[in-house]
Every structure is written in structure tokens, then in C-alpha cells.
N, C-alpha and C positions, 0 to 999 in steps of 0.2 A: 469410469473404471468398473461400476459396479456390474453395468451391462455388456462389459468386453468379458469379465470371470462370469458372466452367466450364461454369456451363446459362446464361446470358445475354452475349448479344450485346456486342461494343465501345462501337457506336454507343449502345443502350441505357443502359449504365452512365454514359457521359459524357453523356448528356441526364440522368440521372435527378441526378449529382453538380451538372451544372451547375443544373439547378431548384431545387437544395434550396441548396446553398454560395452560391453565387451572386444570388440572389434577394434585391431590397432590398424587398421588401413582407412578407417575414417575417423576425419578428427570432429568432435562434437562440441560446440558452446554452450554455456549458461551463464547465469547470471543471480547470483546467491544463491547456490541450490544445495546448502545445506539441509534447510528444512524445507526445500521441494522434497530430496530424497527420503529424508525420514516420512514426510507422510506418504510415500507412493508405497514404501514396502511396510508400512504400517496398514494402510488398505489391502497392500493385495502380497502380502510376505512369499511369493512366487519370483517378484522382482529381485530377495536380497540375494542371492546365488549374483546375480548379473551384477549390482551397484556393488556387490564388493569387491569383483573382479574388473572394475572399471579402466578402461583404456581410451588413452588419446582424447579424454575427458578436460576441457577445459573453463575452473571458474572467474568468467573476466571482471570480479567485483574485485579479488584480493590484487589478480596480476592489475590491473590499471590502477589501482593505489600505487604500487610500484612504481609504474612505469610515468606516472603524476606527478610521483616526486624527485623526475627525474631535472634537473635544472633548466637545460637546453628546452626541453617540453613544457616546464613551469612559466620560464621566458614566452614563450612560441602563445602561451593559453592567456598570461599578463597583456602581451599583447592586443592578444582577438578582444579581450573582452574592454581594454584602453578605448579599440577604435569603435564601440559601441555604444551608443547613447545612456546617459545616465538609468533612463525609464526603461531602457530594455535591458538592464544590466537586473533593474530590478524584478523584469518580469521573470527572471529566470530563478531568484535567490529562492523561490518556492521549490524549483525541482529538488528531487533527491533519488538516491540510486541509479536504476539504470535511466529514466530520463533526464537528470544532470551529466552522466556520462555522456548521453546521446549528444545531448548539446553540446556537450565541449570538444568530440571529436570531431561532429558531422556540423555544427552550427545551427541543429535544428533539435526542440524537447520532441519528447512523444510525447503523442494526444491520447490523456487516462479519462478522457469522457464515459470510456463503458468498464472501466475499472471495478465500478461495484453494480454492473448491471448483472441481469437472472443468470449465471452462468448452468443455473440447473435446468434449465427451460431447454424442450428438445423440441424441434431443430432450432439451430443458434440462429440469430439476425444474419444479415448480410456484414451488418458493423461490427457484429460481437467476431464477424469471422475476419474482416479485415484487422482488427484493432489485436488480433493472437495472433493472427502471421506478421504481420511489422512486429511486433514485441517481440518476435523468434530473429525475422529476417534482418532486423538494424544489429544482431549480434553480427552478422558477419563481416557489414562494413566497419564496423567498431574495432574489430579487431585486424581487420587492412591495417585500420588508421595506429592502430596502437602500436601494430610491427613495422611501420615504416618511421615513426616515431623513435623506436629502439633504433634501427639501422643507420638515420642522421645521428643522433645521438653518437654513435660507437661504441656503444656497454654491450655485457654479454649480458644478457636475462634471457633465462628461458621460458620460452613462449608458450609452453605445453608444462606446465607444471601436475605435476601429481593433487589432484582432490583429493585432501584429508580430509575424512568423514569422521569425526571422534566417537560421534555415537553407535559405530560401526565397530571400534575398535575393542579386542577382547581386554574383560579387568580380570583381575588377577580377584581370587576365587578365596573369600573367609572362611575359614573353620564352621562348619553344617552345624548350626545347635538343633536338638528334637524338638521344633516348634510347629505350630502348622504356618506352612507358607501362605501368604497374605497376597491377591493378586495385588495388581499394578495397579495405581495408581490413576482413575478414569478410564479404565477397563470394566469397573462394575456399573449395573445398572442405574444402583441406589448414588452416585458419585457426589450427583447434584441435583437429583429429582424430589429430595425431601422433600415436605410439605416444609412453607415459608416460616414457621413459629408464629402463625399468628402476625406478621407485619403489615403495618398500616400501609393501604394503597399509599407510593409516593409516585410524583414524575419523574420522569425521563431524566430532568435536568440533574436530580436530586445525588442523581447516582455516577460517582466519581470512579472508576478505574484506571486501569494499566493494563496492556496485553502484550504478550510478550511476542515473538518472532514467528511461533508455530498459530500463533491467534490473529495475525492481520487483517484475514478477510472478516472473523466475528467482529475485530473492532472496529471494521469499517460500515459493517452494519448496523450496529451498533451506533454509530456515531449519526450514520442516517435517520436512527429514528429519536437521538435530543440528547444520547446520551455523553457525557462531559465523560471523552477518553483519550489517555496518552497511547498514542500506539509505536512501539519501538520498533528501531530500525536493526537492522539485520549485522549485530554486531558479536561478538562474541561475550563482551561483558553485559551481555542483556538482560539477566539472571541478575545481577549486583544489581544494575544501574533500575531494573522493578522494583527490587526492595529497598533503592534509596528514595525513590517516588514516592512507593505508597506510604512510607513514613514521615517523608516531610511535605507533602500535600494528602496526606490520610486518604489514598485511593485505594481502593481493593485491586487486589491482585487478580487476572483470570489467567490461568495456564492450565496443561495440562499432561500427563504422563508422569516419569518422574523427576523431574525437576519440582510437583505440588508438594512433594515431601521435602522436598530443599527447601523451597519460599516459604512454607508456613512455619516452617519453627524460627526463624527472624522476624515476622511480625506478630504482632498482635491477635487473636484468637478469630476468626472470623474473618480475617483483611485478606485472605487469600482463598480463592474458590476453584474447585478442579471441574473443569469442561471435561467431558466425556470423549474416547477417542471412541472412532467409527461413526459419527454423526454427521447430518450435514446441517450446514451452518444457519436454515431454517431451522430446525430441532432446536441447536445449541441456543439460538435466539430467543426462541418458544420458550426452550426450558426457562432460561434467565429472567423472562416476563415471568414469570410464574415464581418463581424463586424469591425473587425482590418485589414481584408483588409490584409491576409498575404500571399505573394509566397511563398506557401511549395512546394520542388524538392526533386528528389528522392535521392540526397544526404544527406537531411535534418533528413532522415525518421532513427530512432537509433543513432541519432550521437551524443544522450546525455549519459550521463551514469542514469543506471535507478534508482540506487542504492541512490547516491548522487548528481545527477544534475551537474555533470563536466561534459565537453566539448570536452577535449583533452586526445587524448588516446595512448600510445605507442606499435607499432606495434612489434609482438616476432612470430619470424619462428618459425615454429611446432618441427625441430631438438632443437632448443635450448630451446623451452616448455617442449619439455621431456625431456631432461637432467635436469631442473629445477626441473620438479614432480619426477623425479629419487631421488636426491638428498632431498626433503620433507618428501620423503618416506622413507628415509635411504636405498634405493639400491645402489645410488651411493655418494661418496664424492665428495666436493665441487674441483675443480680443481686448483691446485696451482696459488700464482701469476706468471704470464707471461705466464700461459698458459691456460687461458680462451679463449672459442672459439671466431673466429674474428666476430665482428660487432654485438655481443650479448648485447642486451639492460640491462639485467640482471644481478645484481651483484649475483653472484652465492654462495658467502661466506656466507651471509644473506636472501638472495633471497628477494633482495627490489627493486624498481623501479629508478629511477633517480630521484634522488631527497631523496628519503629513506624511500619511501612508500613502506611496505611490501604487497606482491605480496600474494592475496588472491587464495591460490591453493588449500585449503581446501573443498571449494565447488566442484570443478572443476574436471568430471570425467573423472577418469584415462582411461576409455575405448576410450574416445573421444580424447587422446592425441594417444593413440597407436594404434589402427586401423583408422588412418589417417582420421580421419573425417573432419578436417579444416587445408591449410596451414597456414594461419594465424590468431596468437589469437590477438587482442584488447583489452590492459588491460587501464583501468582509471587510468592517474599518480597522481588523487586526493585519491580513495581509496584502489588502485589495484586492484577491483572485473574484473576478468576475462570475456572477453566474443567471442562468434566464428561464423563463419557465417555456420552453420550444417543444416541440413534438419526442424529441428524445428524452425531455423530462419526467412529460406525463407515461410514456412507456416503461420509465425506470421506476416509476413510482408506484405504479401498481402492482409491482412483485411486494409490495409493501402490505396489499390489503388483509394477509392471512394475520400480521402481527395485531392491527387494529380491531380483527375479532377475535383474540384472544388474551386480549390484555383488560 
């Protein structure tokens, strides 16, 4: 964005936002773009002219709740997922938003492998490019599936709904007192650059947050390099549902704009911290080492689970991974008792973890288990999503190196 408002014209960009936003001859998908939209005319306020004149604009998170809890379709989903095996029923209980969608429509999740890879790194991978057209293009079979769903059914629902943006919407304007106006909220420089008061170097682990809807990607960075963070889903009550977190597990709050004037006078003095707008999510990261004062090392960097925020992961030799995905796949039987291989963490009858966390092998390609790509996998004994250290890992990991020289 920053390099489209630096080689192209004003005029340009508001014709192009207005042909495309604006235009009721084509019709447009997304997928929770409440706070897509807020940050796009927050970078480049050239866009708001077009996103509030929005046309033929469709968000398919709110319509497929809808159309989900339609009976006939709740039947139809009870179904798919009866005639699916226990363990892959399980591998899916991890997705959430559009790649549970994905799955329920089409029978298949999307693959968030580069979900928190450099997206600031120019030019993109070949995978960072495939992995943003699927995440564009499974909108449109989704919504095939969603309006043929409605048409067995026989309900009227309208398939093209009006996007309510609330933060778009005009408020109704208080009585002007002579004060001096106070910018916004992580607008200024000073927002969260203080000097830290003097706090003691702590780790990564030490430091418990919340991040709200407009912060996803910081807290998925974040959680990359050790840090213990809730990241909320794209709800409307996400604002409540932070300040009931950070109070009954004492996490800090990060948010940012004005909703920080909302969160902080419900907690506690300190539990909520405002991220600066106009940054990008290195900055923001930077700043927050610096702020809380954390030693990040490079043991720290992956060692949460990305999935669900555990910590602890049990280690599975690559022979006894494929024997496992053998058996998911029905090539091989499960091996009698007393004769399971020695020192195999994996109960192979169920294929669960210790403890009786099913072992999420559904994601998990088979190619990667048979042409020896990793000796060892790291599965989460919170949710068993599998993970390995392959060529895409060490690539992912070293957008990491600028935090470890500055922490």
C-alpha cells in the first residue's frame, strides 16, 4: 500500500477504489472484512470515499452463520461429518473461520502454512503467491455452495446483503467544550515508545496478552517468538470478551485506536497498552521488545504452538510418523498389544498423543513424511497439530533474525 500511494497518483487510486468498491455490476466476496476495511482507509484514507459507497459487496462470515443454521444444511453437514472417521473429525476441530468454512462446504481446510510468513518481503515466494489466490479464489466456490444450499432448502435469504461497517457510520456530535482536542488514540508517536521504567529483563514466556481483532497478525508474531497470547476471533463482542480475559487470567491488553480509551478504564492501570497505527508489524514487535524489556533467544523463536498457544510439544521419530500416517490412511494396521514399536510416543490403536489428544495427521503431507523431509515431527500434546522443521521452516524463521538483535 505504501508503494502504490508513492508511484501513483491521488486521482488515480480513487478512480481505481471507486470502479472496483463501488461498482454494482460486479459482485465482490470477503471474508470478515470489517477490520480488512478499517485498516485499508486507515493507511491510505483515499479509499474511504469508495468503502462507504460500497456496492454488490459481499461478507460470507455473517451470511454463512445464516445460512449454517439453516436445518436442511445442519442435517446435510451432521451428516458429512457422521461418515468421517473419528480422527479426522478431529483433525478439523482446529480450523476456525474461513478455513472451517472451507471445509464444510468443499470437504477440504485451507493450508495456513504461510499465514505468518514475511508478507513485507518484496517480491513474494511463489507460495506466499499461491497461498493469497486460494484464500481469495475458495471464496467463490464457497459461495456456489452456500446458494445452492439456500435453493434445496426453499428460504428466501438474501445472498447479497448490505456490509455494515459501524465504524463507518456517522455519531451524533456532543456539545464542543473549549478544551484542546487530544489526538487519537495510537496516532501519536510517544503512544508506546516510552522508555520501559526501568523493568527487569523478562522472557518471552513471562509475558501474558490478549489481542484484539485489528491485532491478529502482531499476535501471531508474537506468539512466534514464546509469547503466551490469546488472539480473538473476529467477533463483534471482542472488546467485552478482552476485558473479561485480561481479568480473569491477568493478561495485558494490546489494541489499538479508539477502542484503548474503552479497554483501559475497565482494567487495571497498566493491563492495557495501545499499538501505534501506521506501523508495520516489525515496528510494532520491536517496539513491544523494547517496552517489556524481553530476552528473546533463539530457542524461543516457534516454541509455541501456533494453532492454540501450548507450549509443550512431544517429539515422534520420522519411522514411527510413518507408521502412524500408514495406519490413518488404512495401508497399515494398527500393531498388536506387545508389539508396538519401542519408545514410540504414539498410541497407534487410536493414534492419540499422551494424554489422549488425537494426533492431527489430516493436514499433514504424506510426501513430507516419505521422502524424509524431517527427522523429527513436534506435535502439540494440547491439540496435536503437527509440526516439522523442513525447508519452509528455516525460510520462515529468519524473518525472525532482526527481533533476536534487538531484544
Amino acid at each position: 500500500m505504501i508503494t502504490l500511494t508513492d508511484n501513483v497518483e491521488d486521482s488515480d487510486i480513487q478512480q481505481f477504489a471507486d470502479n472496483f468498491f463501488a461498482n454494482p455490476h460486479v459482485l465482490k466476496l470477503g471474508y470478515g472484512v470489517d477490520s480488512d476495511f478499517r485498516n485499508l482507509v486507515s493507511s491510505c484514507p483515499l479509499y474511504e470515499h469508495a468503502v462507504t459507497h460500497l456496492a454488490r459487496f459481499v461478507d460470507l462470515c455473517p451470511l454463512s452463520k445464516q445460512i449454517l443454521n439453516i436445518p436442511s444444511v445442519r442435517q446435510k453437514l451432521g451428516s458429512r461429518m457422521r461418515s468421517i472417521s473419528a480422527r479426522e473429525r478431529a483433525c478439523i476441530e482446529e480450523e476456525r473461520g474461513l478455513s472451517e468454512l472451507v471445509f464444510l462446504s468443499l470437504g477440504l481446510p485451507l493450508d495456513k502454512t504461510y499465514q505468518i510468513s514475511d508478507w513485507e518481503r518484496r517480491p513474494l515466494s511463489e507460495e506466499q503467491l499461491i497461498y493469497a489466490a486460494l484464500d481469495a479464489y475458495c471464496l467463490l466456490e464457497v459461495y456456489d455452495v452456500l446458494k445452492q444450499w439456500v435453493v434445496e432448502s426453499r428460504l428466501r435469504i438474501n445472498m447479497e446483503p448490505a456490509v455494515i461497517l459501524s465504524w463507518l457510520q456517522p455519531k451524533k456530535e456532543k456539545p464542543r467544550r473549549n478544551r484542546k482536542k487530544e489526538p487519537r488514540p495510537g496516532t501519536r508517536s510517544n503512544d508506546l515508545l516510552p522508555p520501559a521504567r526501568k523493568r527487569e529483563p523478562i522472557p518471552p514466556q513471562s509475558l501474558r496478552v490478549v489481542v484484539d481483532t485489528m491485532l491478529q497478525g502482531l499476535g501471531q508474531h508474537l506468539r512466534c517468538c514464546g509469547v503466551d497470547v490469546v488472539i480473538l476471533d473476529n467477533s463483534a463482542a471482542d472488546h467485552a470478551r478482552a476485558v473479561e480475559i485480561a481479568r480473569t487470567e491477568n493478561r495485558i491488553i494490546l489494541t489499538t485506536g479508539l477502542p484503548y480509551e474503552q479497554l483501559r478504564s475497565k482494567v487495571p492501570e497498566g493491563m492495557c497498552v495501545c499499538i501505534p497505527c501506521g506501523k508495520t508489524i516489525r515496528q510494532q514487535v520491536s517496539a513491544l521488545i523494547k517496552y517489556f524489556n524481553l530476552q528473546i533467544t533463539a530457542q524461543d523463536i516457534f516454541s509455541r504452538c501456533q494453532v492454540c498457544n501450548g507450549d509443550d510439544f512431544v517429539r515422534v521419530q520420522q519411522d514411527h510418523m510413518r507408521l502412524a500416517m500408514g495406519i490413518f490412511h488404512g495401508r497399515f494396521q494398527a500393531p498388536l498389544p506387545g508389539y508396538e514399536p519401542k519408545g514410540c510416543p504414539v498410541n497407534l490403536v487410536d493414534l492419540t498423543l499422551p494424554g489422549g489428544v488425537p494426533l492431527k495427521l489430516g493436514p499433514l503431507p504424506e510426501e513430507v513424511v516419505e521422502k524424509n523431509s524431517a527427522d523429527v515431527f513436534f506435535c502439540c500434546s494440547n491439540c496435536g497439530k503437527v509440526f516439522w522443521e523442513g525447508g519452509h521452516h528455516k525460510r520462515i524463521a529468519t524473518q525472525f533474525n532482526y527481533i533476536l538483535g534487538s531484544s
